[in-house]
C-alpha positions in Angstrom: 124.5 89.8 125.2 122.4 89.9 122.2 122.1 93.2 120.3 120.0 93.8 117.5 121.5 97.3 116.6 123.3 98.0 113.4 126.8 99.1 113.9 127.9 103.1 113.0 129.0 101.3 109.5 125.9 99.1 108.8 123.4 101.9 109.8 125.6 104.4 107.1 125.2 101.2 104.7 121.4 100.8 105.0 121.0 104.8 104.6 123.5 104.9 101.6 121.5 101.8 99.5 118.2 103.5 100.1 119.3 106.8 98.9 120.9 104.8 95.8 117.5 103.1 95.2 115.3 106.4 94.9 118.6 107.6 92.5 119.5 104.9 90.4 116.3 102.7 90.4 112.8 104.1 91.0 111.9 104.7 87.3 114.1 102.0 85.8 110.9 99.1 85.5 109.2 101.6 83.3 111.8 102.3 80.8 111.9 98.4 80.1 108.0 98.8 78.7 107.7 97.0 75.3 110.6 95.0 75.4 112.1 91.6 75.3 113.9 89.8 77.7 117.4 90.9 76.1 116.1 94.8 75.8 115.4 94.8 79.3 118.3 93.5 80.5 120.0 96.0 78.7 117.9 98.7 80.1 119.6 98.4 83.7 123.0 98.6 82.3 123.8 102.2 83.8 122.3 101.4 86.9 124.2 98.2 87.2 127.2 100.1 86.6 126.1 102.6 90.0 126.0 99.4 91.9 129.7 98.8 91.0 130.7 102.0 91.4 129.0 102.4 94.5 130.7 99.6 95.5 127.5 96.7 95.7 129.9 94.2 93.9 133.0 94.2 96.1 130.2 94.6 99.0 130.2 90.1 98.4 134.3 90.0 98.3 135.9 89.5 101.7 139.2 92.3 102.2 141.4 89.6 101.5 141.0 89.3 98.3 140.2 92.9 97.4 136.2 93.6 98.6 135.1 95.3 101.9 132.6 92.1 102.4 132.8 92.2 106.7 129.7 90.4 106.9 126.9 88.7 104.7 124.6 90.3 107.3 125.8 93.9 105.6 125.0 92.4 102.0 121.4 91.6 103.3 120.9 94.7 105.0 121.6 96.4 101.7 119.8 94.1 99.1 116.8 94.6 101.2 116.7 97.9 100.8 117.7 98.2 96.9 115.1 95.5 96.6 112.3 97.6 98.0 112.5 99.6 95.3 113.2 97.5 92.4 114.2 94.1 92.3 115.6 93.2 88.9 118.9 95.5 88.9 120.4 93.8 92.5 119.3 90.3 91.5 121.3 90.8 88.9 124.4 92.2 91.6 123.7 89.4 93.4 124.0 87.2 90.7 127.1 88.1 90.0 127.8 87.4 93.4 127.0 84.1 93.1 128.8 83.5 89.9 132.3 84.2 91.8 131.1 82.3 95.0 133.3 79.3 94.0 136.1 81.2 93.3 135.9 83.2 96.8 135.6 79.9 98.5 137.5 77.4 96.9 139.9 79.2 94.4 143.9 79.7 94.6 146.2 82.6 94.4 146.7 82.4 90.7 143.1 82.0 90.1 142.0 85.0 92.4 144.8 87.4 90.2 143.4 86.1 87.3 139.9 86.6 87.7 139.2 88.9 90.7 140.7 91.9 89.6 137.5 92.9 87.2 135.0 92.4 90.0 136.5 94.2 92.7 138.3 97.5 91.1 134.9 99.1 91.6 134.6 100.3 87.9 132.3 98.8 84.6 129.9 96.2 84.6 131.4 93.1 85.0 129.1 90.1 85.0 129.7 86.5 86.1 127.3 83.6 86.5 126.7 79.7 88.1 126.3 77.7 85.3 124.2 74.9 87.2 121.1 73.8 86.3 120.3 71.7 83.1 117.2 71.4 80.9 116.1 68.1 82.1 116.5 69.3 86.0 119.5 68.4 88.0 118.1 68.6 91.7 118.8 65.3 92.5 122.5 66.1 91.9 123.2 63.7 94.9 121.8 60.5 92.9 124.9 57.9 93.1 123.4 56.3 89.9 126.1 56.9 87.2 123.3 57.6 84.6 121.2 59.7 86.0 122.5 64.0 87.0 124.6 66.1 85.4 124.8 65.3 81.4 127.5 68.0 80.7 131.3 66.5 80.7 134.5 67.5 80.9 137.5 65.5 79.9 141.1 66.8 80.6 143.1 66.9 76.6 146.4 67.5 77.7 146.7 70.6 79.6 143.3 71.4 78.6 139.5 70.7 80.0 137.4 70.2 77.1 133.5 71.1 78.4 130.4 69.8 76.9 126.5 70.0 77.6 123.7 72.5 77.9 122.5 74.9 80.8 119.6 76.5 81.7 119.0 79.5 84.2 122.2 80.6 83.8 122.0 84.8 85.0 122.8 86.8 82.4 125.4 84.4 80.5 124.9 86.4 77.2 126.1 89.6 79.0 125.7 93.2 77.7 125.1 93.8 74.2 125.0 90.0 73.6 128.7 90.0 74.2 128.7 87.1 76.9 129.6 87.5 80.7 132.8 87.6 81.5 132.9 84.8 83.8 130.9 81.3 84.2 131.4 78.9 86.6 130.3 75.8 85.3 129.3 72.2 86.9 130.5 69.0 84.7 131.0 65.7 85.4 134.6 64.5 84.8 134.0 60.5 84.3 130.7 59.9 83.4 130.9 56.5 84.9 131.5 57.2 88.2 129.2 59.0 90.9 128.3 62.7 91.6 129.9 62.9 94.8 133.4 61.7 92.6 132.8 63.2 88.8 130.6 67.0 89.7 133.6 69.8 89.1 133.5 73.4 88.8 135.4 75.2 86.2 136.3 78.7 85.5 135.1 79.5 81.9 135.8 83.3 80.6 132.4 83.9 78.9 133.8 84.4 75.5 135.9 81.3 75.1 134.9 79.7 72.0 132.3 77.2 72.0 129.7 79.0 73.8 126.5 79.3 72.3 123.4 81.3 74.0 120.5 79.6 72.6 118.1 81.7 74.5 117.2 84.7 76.8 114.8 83.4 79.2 111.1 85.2 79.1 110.4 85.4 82.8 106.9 86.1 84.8 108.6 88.4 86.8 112.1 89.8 87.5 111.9 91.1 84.0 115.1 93.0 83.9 117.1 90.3 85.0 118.6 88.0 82.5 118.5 84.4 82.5 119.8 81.5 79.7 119.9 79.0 78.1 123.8 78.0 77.3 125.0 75.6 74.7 129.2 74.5 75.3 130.5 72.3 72.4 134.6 71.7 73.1 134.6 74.4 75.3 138.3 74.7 76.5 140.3 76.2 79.6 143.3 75.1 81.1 143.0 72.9 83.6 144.3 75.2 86.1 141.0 76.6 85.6 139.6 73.9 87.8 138.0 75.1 91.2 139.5 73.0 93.8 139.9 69.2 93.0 137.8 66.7 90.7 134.3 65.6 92.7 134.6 69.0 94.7 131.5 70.3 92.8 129.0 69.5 95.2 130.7 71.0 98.3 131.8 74.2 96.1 128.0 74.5 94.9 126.5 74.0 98.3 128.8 76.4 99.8 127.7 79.2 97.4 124.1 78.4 97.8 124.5 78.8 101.5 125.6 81.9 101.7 122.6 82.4 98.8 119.7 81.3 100.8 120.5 84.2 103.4 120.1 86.7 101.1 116.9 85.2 99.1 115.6 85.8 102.5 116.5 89.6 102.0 115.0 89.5 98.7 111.7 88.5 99.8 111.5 91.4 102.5 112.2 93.9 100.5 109.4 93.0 98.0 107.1 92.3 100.8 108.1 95.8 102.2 107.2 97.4 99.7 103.8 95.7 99.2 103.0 96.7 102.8 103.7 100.5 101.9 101.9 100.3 99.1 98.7 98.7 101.5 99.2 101.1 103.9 99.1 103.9 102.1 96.3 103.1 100.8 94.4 102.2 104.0 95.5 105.3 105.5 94.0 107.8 102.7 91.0 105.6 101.3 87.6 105.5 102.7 86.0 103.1 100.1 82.8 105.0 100.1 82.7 105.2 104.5 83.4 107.9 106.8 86.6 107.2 107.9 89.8 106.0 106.2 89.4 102.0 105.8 92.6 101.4 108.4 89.8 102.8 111.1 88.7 99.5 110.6 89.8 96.4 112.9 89.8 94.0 109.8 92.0 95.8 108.2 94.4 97.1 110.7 94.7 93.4 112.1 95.7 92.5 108.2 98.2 95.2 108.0 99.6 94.2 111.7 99.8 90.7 110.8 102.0 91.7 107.5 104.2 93.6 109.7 105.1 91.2 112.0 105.6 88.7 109.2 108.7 91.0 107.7 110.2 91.8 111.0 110.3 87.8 111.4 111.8 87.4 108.0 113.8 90.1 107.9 115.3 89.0 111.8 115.7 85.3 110.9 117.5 86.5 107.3 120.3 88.5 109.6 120.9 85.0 112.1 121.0 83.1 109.2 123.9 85.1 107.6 125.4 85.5 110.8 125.6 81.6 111.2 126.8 81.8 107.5 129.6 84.3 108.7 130.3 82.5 112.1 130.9 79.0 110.6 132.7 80.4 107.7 129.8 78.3 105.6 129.6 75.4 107.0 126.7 75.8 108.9 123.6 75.1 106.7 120.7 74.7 108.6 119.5 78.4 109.3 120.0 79.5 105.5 118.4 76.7 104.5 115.0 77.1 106.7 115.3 80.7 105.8 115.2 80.5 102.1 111.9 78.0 102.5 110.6 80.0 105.4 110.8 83.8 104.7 110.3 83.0 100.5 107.3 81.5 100.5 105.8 83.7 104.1 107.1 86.7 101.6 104.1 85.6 98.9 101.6 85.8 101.7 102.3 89.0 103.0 101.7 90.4 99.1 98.6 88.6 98.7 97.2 90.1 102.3 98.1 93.4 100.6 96.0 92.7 97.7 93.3 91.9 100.2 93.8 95.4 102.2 93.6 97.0 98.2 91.2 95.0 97.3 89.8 94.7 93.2 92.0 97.8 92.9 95.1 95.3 93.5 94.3 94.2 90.2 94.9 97.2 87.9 98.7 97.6 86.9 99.0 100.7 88.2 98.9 99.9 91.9 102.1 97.0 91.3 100.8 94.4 93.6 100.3 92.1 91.3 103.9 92.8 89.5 105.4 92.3 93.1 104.1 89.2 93.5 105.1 87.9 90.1 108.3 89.0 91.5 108.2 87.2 94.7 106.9 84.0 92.9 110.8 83.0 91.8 112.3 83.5 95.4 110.5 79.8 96.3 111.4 78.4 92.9 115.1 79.9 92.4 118.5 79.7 93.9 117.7 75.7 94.8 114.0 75.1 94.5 112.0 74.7 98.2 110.5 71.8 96.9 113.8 70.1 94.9 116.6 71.1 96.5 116.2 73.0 100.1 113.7 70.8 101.8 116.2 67.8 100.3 118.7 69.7 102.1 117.0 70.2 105.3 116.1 66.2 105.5 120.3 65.5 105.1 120.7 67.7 107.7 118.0 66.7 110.1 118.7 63.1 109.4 122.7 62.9 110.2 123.0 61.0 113.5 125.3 64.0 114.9 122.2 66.7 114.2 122.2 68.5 117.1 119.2 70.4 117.4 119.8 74.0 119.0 123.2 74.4 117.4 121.6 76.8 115.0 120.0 78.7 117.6 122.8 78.7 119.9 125.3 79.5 117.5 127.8 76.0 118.0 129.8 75.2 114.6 
């Protein structure tokens, strides 16, 4: 039997987020006024270390290995609703999320006691980050050309890795105060001769090893209170137990985590494009534009309005099967995270501009946030594996391979 009805525990989840956005992060955009991308950043610090507290970090860690993670659905239910308020402050949760991915998926016990212990003991800020993309663009990871990809290395010196090359996007690699996150996990090629699918590694870097350089703090569009990188390594080295899995495992260990990622870009979106409809509601409820009855009265704009509506409940629906696949096939299922990410990110960007139709010229004056929401939304197409680059790459493998079957995703069959 299907049953769209949150459990006792996801309903108290959803309730406890929303009352921990109107705390913690209703005012915080405003206080990052007048700054730069670093200031910002730095702004969201105490409200980033609420999310830990409250327990938003070990929300992404399965029990196991020290986090009450019972379900990606419950991480989606709850980044949609700190996202309606503000979207900069769980990105950056999520993030972190991300960063430790690898490590949830593919690590060992020695690894996990190494490194887990800071991002599941509920207290401080801890920050981790993927260190993925590259300045000259890396989505065709998969090219089997030798010269082509991933330019950073690493070669094993003894009982060391020794990691060179330069990242871009990296969330929040220069950490609080400029002090560096505490953890990276970084892509390299190990044999620069050979294939992708042999050389592309992940490695655990602590963000303060020497070697590390941050050559610059990203000035976004939108998101501004989320911090992104450019990051230098010259003869960065870790022990080479500090390799995630086995040499040539980087694409699997990346795809994984980007998996359980296009889900929750999906809950991203919703929350932004909730909160545009509110916004557009509100104001076609109590305006009359110079007529005699508040604009809504009108069948133009009510059908606009309608039409937003039914676009988040189809985003928000197909988010939750796409994160139950994720949960179901313990990751291995791609296909519904993938059409999620492209489907619900850019339908998001349409539901935002309908609201600035319902508004109308007012959209355009700061105040109302419109048009900062949907400077917002514009990354959720672009990031996390562009739609364009890397998810509608994805989608042709997957619809491609001769065993595709197509209502597996529907029907739940892993």
């Amino acid at each position: 039997m299907i049953d769209f009805e949150l459990s006792p525990e996801q309903r108290k989840l959803q309730l406890d987020a929303r009352a921990f956005a109107a705390k913690h992060l209703t005012d915080l955009r405003a206080k990052m006024v007048g700054k730069d991308a670093a200031g910002r950043f730095e702004v969201t610090k105490d409200a980033y270390e609420a999310a830990v507290k409250a327990g938003y970090l070990k929300l992404q860690v399965p029990p196991p290995l020290g986090g009450t993670m019972n379900s990606l659905v419950d991480v989606a239910i709850v980044a949609e609703e700190l996202i309606a308020v503000e979207s900069s402050l769980p990105l950056s949760v999520l993030s972190t999320g991300l960063g430790i991915m690898g490590l949830l998926f593919f690590g060992n016990p020695d690894q996990y006691e190494k490194f887990l212990p800071q991002f599941v003991n509920g207290e401080g800020a801890p920050l981790a980050g993927l260190s993925f993309s590259e300045p000259h663009g890396t989505a065709n990871y998969h090219n089997t050309d030798p010269s082509k990809g991933f330019a950073t290395s690493a070669v094993l010196e003894g009982d060391e890795w020794v990691i060179n090359g330069r990242k871009i996007w990296t969330p929040h690699a220069a950490g609080w105060g400029g002090q560096h996150a505490d953890l990276l996990a970084v892509a390299a090629r190990v044999g620069m001769d050979k294939p992708p699918q042999e050389s592309l590694s992940m490695f655990l870097v602590p963000g303060k090893t020497p070697g590390i350089t941050i050559e610059e703090n990203i000035e976004t569009v939108g998101q501004p209170g989320a911090e992104v990188c450019v990051v230098r390594y010259e003869n960065v080295r870790v022990p080479k137990e500090n390799l995630l899995g086995n040499v040539g495992d980087g694409i699997l260990i990346a795809e994984t985590a980007f998996t359980a990622t296009a889900g929750l870009v999906g809950a991203m979106a919703v929350g932004v494009a909730r909160k545009a409809f509110s916004i557009a509601l509100e104001f076609a409820r109590t305006e009359t534009r110079g007529g005699s009855v508040p604009i809504i009265q009108h069948q133009n704009v009510a059908t606009i309005l309608s039409d937003m509506k039914a676009k988040i409940e189809a985003g928000r629906y197909l988010t939750w099967k796409a994160c139950w696949n994720f949960d179901r096939s313990m990751g291995r299922s791609q296909e519904l995270s993938l059409i999620n990410k492209v489907f619900t990110s850019e339908l998001m960007i349409g539901v935002i501009t309908d609201a600035m139709r319902v508004v109308g010229v007012e959209a355009y004056k700061e105040k109302t946030g419109l048009m900062e929401l949907l400077q917002d939304a514009m990354a959720y197409p672009l990031f996390d594996g562009g739609n364009v680059g890397v998810r509608r790459l994805q989608l042709q493998r997957v619809l491609s391979a001769p065993e595709y079957d197509l209502m597996a995703a529907a029907e739940g069959i892993f």
